[in-house]
BAGUVEX-882159 format. One record per residue (C-alpha): residue in one letter; x, y, z. Coordinates in nm, 2 decimals, m for minus. Example, Ala and Ser with C-alpha at 12.3 -4.5 7.8 and 13.67 -1.06 7.14 Angstrom:
2
 code      u      v      w
    A   1.23  m0.45   0.78
    S   1.37  m0.11   0.71
//
This chain:
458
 code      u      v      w
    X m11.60 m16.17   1.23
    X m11.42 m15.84   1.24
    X m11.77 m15.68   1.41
    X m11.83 m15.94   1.70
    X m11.40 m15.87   1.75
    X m11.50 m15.52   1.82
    X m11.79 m15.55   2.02
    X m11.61 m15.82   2.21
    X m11.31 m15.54   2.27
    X m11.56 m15.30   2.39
    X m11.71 m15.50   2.64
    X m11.39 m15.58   2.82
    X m11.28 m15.22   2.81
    X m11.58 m15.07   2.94
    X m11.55 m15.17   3.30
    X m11.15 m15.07   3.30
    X m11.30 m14.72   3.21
    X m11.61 m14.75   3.49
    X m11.85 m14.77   3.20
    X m12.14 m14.98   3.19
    X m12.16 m15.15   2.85
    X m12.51 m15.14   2.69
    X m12.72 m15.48   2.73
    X m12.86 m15.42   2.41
    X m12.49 m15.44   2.26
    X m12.45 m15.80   2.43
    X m12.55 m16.10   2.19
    X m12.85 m16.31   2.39
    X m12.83 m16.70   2.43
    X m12.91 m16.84   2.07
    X m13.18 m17.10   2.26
    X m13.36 m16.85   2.43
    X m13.76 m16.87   2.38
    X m13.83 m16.48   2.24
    X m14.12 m16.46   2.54
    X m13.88 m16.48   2.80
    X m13.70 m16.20   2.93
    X m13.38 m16.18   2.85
    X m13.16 m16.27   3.09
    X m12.90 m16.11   3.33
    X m12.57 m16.04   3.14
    X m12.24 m16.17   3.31
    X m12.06 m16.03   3.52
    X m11.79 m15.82   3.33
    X m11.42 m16.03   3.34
    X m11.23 m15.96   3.61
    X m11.51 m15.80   3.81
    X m11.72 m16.08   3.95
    X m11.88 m15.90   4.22
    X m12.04 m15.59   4.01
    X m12.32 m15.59   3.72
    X m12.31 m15.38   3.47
    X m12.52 m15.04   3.57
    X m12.89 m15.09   3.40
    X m13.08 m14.79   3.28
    X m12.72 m14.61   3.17
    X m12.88 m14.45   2.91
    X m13.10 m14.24   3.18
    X m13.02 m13.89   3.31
    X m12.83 m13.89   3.63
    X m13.07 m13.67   3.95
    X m12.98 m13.32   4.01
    X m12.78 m13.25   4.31
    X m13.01 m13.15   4.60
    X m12.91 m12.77   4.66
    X m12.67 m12.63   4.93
    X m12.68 m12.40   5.20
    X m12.46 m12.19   5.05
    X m12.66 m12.20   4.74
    X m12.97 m12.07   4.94
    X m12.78 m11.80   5.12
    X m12.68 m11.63   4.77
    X m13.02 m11.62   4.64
    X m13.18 m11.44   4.98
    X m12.85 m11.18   4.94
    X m13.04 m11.15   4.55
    X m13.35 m11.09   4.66
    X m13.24 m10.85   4.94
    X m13.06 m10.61   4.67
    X m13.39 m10.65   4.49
    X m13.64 m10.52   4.79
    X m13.39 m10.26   4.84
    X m13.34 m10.13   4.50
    X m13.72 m10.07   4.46
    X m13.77  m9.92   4.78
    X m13.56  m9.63   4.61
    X m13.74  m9.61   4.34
    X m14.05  m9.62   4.52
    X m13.91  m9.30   4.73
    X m13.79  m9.13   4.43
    X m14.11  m9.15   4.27
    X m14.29  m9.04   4.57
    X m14.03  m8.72   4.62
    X m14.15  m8.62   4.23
    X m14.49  m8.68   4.27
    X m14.49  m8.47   4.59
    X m14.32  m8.17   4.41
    X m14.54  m8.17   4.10
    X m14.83  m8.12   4.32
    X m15.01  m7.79   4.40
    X m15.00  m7.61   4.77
    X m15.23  m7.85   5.02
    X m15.32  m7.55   5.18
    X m15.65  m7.42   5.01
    X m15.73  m7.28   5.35
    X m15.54  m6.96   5.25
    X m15.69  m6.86   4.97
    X m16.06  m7.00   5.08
    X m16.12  m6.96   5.49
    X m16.42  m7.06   5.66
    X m16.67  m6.75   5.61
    X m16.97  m6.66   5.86
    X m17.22  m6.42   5.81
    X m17.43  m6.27   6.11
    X m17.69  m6.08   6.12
    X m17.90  m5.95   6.40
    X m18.21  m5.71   6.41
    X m18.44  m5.61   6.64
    X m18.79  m5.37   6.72
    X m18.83  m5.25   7.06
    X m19.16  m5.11   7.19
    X m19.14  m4.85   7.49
    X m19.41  m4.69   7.74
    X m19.14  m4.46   7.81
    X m18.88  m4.27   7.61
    X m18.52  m4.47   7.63
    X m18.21  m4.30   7.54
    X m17.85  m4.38   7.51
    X m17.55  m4.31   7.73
    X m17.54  m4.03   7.43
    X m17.88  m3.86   7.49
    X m17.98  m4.05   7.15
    X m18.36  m4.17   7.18
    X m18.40  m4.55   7.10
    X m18.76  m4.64   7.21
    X m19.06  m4.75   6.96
    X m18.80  m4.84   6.67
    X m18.66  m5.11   6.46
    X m18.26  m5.17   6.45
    X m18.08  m5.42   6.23
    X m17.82  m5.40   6.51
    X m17.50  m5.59   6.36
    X m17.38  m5.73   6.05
    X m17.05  m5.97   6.12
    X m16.85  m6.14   5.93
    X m16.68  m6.44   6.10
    X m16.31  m6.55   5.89
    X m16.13  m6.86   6.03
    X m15.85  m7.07   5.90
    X m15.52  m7.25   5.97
    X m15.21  m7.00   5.93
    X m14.97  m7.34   5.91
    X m14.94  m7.69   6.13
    X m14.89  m7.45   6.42
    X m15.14  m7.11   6.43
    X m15.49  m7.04   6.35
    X m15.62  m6.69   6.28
    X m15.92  m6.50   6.29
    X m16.10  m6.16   6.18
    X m16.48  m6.11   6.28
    X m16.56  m5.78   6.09
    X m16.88  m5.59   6.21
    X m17.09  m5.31   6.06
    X m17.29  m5.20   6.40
    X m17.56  m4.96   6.38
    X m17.46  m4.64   6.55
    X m17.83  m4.58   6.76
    X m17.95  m4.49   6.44
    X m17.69  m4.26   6.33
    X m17.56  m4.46   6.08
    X m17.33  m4.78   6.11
    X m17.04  m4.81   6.15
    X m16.71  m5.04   6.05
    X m16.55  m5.23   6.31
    X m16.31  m5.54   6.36
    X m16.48  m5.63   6.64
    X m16.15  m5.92   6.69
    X m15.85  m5.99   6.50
    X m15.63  m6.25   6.64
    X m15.38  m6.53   6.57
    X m15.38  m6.87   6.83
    X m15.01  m6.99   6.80
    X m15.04  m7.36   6.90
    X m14.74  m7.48   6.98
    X m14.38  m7.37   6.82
    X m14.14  m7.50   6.60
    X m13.85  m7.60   6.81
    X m14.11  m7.77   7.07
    X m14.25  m8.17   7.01
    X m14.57  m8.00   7.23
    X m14.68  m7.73   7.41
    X m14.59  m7.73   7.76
    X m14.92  m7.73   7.95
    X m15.13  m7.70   7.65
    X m14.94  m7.38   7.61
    X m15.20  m7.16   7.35
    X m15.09  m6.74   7.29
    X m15.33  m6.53   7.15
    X m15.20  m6.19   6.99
    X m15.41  m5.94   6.85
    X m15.79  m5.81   6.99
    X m16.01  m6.02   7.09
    X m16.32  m6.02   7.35
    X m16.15  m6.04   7.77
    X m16.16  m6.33   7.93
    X m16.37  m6.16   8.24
    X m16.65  m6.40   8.37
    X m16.75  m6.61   8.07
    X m17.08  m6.40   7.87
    X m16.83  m6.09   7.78
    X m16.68  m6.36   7.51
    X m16.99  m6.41   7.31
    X m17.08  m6.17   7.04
    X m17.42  m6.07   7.02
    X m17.55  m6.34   6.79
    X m17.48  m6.56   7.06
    X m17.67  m6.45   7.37
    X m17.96  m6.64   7.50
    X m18.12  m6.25   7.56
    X m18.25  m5.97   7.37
    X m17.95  m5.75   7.52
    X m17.63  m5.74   7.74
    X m17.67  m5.79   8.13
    X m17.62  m5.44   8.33
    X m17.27  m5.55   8.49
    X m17.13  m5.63   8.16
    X m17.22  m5.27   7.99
    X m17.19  m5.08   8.30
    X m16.86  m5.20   8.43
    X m16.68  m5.31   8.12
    X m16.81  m5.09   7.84
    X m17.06  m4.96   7.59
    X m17.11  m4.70   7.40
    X m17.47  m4.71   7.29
    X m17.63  m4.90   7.57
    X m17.70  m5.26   7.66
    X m17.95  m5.26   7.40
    X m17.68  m5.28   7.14
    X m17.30  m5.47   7.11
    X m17.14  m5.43   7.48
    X m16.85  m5.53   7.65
    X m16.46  m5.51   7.60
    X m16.21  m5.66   7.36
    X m15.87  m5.50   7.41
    X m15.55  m5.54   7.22
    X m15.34  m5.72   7.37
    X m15.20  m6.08   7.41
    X m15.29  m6.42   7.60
    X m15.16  m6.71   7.72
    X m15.35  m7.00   7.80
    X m15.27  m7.37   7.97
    X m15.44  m7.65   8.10
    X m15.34  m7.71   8.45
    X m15.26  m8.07   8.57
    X m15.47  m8.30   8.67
    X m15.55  m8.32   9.11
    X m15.88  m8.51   9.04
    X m16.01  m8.74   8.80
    X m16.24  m8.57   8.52
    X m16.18  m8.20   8.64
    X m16.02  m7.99   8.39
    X m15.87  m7.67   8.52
    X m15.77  m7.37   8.31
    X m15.58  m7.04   8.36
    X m15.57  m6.78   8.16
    X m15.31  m6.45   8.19
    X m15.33  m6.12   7.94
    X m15.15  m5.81   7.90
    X m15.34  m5.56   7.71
    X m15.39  m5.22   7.62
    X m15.52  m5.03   7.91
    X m15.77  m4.74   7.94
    X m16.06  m4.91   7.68
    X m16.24  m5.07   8.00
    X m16.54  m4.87   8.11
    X m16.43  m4.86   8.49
    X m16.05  m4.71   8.34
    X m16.22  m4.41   8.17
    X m15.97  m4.39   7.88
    X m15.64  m4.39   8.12
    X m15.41  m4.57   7.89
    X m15.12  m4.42   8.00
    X m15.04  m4.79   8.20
    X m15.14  m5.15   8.09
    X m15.40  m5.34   8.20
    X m15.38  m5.68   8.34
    X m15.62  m6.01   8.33
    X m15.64  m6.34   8.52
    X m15.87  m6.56   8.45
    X m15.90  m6.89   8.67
    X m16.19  m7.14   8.50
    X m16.31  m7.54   8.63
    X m16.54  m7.71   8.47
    X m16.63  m8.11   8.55
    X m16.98  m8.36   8.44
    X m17.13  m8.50   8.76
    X m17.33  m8.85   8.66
    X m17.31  m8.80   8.30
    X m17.58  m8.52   8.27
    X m17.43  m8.25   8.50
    X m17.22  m8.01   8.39
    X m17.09  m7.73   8.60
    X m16.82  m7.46   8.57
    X m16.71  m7.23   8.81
    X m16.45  m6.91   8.73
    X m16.26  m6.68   8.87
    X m16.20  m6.32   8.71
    X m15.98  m6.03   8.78
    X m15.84  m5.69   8.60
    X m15.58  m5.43   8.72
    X m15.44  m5.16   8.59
    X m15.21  m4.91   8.77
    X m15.12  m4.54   8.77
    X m15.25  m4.23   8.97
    X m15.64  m4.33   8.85
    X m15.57  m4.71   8.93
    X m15.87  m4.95   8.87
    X m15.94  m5.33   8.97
    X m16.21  m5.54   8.89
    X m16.26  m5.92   9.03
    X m16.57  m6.12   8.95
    X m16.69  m6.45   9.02
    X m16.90  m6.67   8.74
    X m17.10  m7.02   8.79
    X m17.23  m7.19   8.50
    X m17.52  m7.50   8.53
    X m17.63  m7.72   8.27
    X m17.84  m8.02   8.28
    X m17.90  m8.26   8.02
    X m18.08  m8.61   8.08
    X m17.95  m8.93   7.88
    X m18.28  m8.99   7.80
    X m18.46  m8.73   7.58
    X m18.15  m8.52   7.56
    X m18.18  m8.39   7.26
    X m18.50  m8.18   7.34
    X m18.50  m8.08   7.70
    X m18.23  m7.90   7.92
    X m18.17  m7.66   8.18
    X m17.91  m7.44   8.17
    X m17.89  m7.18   8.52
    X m17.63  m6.91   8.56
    X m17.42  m6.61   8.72
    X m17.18  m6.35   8.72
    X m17.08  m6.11   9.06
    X m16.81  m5.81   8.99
    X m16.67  m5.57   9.21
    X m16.50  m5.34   9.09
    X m16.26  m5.03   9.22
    X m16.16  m4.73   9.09
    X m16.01  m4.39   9.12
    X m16.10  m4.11   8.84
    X m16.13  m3.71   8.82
    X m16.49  m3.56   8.91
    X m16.61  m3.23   8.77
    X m16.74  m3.06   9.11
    X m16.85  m2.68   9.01
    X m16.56  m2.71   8.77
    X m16.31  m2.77   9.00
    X m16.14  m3.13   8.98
    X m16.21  m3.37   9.22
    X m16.03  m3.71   9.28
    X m16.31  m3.98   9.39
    X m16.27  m4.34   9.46
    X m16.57  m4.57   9.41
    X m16.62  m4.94   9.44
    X m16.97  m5.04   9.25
    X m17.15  m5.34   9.29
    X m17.29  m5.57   8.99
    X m17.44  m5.90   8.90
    X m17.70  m6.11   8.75
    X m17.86  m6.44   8.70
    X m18.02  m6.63   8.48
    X m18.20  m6.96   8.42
    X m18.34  m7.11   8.11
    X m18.54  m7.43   7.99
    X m18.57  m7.61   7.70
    X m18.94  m7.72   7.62
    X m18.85  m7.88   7.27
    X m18.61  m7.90   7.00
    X m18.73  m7.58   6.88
    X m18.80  m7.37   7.18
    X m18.65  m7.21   7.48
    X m18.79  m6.99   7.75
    X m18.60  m6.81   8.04
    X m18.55  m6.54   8.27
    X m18.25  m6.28   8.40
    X m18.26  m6.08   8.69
    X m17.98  m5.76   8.69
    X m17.86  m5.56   8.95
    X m17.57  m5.29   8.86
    X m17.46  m4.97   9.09
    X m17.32  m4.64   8.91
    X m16.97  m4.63   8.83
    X m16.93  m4.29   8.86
    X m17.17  m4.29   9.17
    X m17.23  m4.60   9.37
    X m17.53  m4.51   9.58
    X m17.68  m4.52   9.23
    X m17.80  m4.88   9.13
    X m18.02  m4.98   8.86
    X m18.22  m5.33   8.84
    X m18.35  m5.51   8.51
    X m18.63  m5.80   8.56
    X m18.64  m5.98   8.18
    X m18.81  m6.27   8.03
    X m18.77  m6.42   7.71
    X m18.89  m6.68   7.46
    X m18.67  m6.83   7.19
    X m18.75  m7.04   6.84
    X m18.54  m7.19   6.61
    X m18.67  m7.32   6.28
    X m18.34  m7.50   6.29
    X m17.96  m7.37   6.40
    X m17.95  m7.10   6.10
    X m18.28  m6.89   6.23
    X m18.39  m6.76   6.52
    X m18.67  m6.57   6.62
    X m18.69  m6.43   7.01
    X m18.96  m6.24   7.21
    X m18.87  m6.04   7.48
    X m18.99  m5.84   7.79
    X m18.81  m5.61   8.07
    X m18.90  m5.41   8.33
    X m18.62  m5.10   8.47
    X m18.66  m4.97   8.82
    X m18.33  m4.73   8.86
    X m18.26  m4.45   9.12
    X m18.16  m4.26   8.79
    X m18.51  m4.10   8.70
    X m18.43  m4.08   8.36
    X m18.43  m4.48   8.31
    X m18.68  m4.54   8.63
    X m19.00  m4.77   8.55
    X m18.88  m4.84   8.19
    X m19.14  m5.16   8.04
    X m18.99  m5.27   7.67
    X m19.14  m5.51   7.44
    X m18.83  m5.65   7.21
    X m18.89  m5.87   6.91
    X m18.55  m6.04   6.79
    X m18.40  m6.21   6.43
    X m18.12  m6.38   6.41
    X m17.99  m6.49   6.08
    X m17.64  m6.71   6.05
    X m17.55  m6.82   5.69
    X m17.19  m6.97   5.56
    X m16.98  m7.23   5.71
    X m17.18  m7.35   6.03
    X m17.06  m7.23   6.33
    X m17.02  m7.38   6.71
    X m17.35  m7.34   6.89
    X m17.34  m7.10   7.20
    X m17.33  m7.25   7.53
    X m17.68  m7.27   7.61
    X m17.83  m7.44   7.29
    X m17.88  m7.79   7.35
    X m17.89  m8.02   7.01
//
């Protein structure tokens, strides 16, 4: 009695207090069959129009989440992204410092090695500027030694060191260049122009086969122009040509039309060490060098320069020269055939002291020079051509001197070459008139592979 009093209290209380009272905690109908479902409970007193809540005993649904909610959690994950950026950036700054200098260049350049011999036959006896006798010998003419490597982001450098044989007499040590190419500077985004400065010696930019070294030519020896009018000391047969001290600056001019590229060159350098100078160096010399160079049809390429040198004083001299370059390569086949025709033209003009009965004499001359040259390839391996020189006497230019030359080239590959040569001298000079040579040639490049001269074709 007391129990169904309580129960009974409960039930009325529950809705007062917006509680759902338990069906199981209701008594069911004493007639009901047990496979029925038990029915509905009453409505609660005083409430008809509300059942009591079924399922009560259930967890209520979360709440769906807010906007608010959302926005706090993205603020989270931003901290988060930005707190292991810096720790990805601190690691990176300590890995950076534990590591060694990135610049093995310094301590390992690119290295070169050259070396050049030759045996010359003679039917008559050929001697240097020197009076030293040449003919029916072998030479191992030069020995250089090619260093290249990247100062910093913003200069390269270079020394080519050369042992030369003397004529014979020896060899001797020479740094035949020594320069440093500063690319752009510091305090510049990029060089106006292309801007490039060269400081140190290196090999004039006069007509374009003075700056190749030996190794490099597609001849047994120097054409007369070159040794005549810009230097030698032993002869064409052996190193020519002049490399002053100095410094150059270099820039691509802008474009006028498409696919022509247009460079100028201007130097300042030491003056007197040019053959047509004669050792003056009491004022400095000055070079220009105006170079164009386009592709015609994909296989044609053709460049044309302009050359000039000037030096001042009492014994001024001046040189200008004009140089044409041709080279053909077809699409098809390229690799193995090509045809490569050439030129240089110098005047030149200077004033210098004669010896005349030893008195001194001041004498102004203004020799002629030039040469041309053509050349085929007939395979991969093998290269024949021809050059024709003309050069008149610097010191007296009713004297000229001509050079007919042929010559057949074979690689085994790009490190050795073997060349076979032939030239015929007719000169008003009696001493060098009706000259025929037979020259055999070895060239031998071993090291870091360097850029193949103009006229090989791979």
């Amino acid at each position: 009695m007391r129990a169904r009093s309580i129960l009974l209290f409960l039930f009325c209380l529950g809705p007062c207090l917006g509680m759902a009272v338990p069906a199981a905690a209701q008594s069911p109908p004493a007639s009901s069959p047990p496979a029925q479902p038990p029915p509905a409970p009453p409505a609660p007193p005083g409430r008809p129009d509300r059942a009591p809540a079924q399922g009560a005993s259930a967890a209520r649904p979360a709440s769906p989440p807010t906007l608010q909610g959302l926005a706090a959690d993205v603020e989270d994950l931003k901290d988060e992204n930005a707190d292991l950026k810096s720790e990805i950036a601190d690691l990176k700054a300590r890995q950076a410092a534990s590591k060694p200098p990135a610049s093995l260049n310094a301590l390992n350049p690119q290295i070169t090695a050259f070396l050049n011999g030759a045996m010359r036959i003679d039917d008559h006896p050929v001697l240097t500027p020197k009076g030293v006798a040449i003919d029916d010998r072998p030479f191992l003419r030069t020995a250089e030694f090619d260093f290249r490597a990247a100062v910093d982001p913003y200069a390269d450098a270079v020394a080519i060191l050369s042992l030369e044989d003397e004529a014979g007499q020896g060899f001797g040590a020479d740094l035949e260049e020594g320069y440093v190419v500063v690319k752009r500077l510091p305090v510049l985004e990029s060089a106006p122009l292309g801007l490039k400065l060269k400081l140190g010696r290196f090999r004039a930019p006069i007509g374009f086969i003075n700056r190749s070294h030996m190794h490099d030519l597609p001849w047994t020896t120097r054409p007369l122009p070159i040794a005549r009018l810009l230097g030698t000391e032993n002869g064409e047969f052996f190193e020519s040509g002049y490399n002053p001290v100095g410094a150059e600056a270099e820039v691509i001019l802008p474009t006028v039309i498409d696919g022509v590229v247009q460079e100028l060159t201007g130097d300042v350098v030491d003056g007197g060490s040019i053959a047509i100078a004669e050792g003056q160096r009491d004022h400095p010399g000055f070079i220009g060098h105006y170079n164009l160079f386009f592709t015609a049809h994909d296989t044609h390429d053709v460049n044309i320069g302009l050359s000039g040198y000037y030096q001042g004083g009492a014994h001024r001299a001046g040189l200008f020269g004009v140089d044409a370059l041709y080279k053909w390569k077809p699409l098809a086949a390229g690799e193995f055939n090509s045809v490569v025709i050439g030129g240089e033209l110098f005047r030149a003009d200077r004033r210098f002291t004669a010896d005349a009965g030893g008195m001194p004499v001041e004498r102004r001359t203004t020799p002629l020079a030039w040469y041309g040259f053509a050349q085929v390839q007939l395979s991969w391996h093998t290269y024949a051509g021809a050059r024709y020189d003309y050069a008149q006497d610097i010191t007296d230019d009713r004297l000229a001197t001509q050079v007919a030359a042929a010559y057949l080239s074979y690689y085994t590959s790009e490190f050795l070459r073997f060349r076979a040569g032939y030239e015929h001298r007719w000169s008003d000079i009696p001493a060098e008139d009706g000259i025929n040579s037979f020259i055999a040639e070895v060239n031998v490049v071993f090291g870091s592979h360097p850029t193949e001269p103009y006229w090989v074709n791979r």
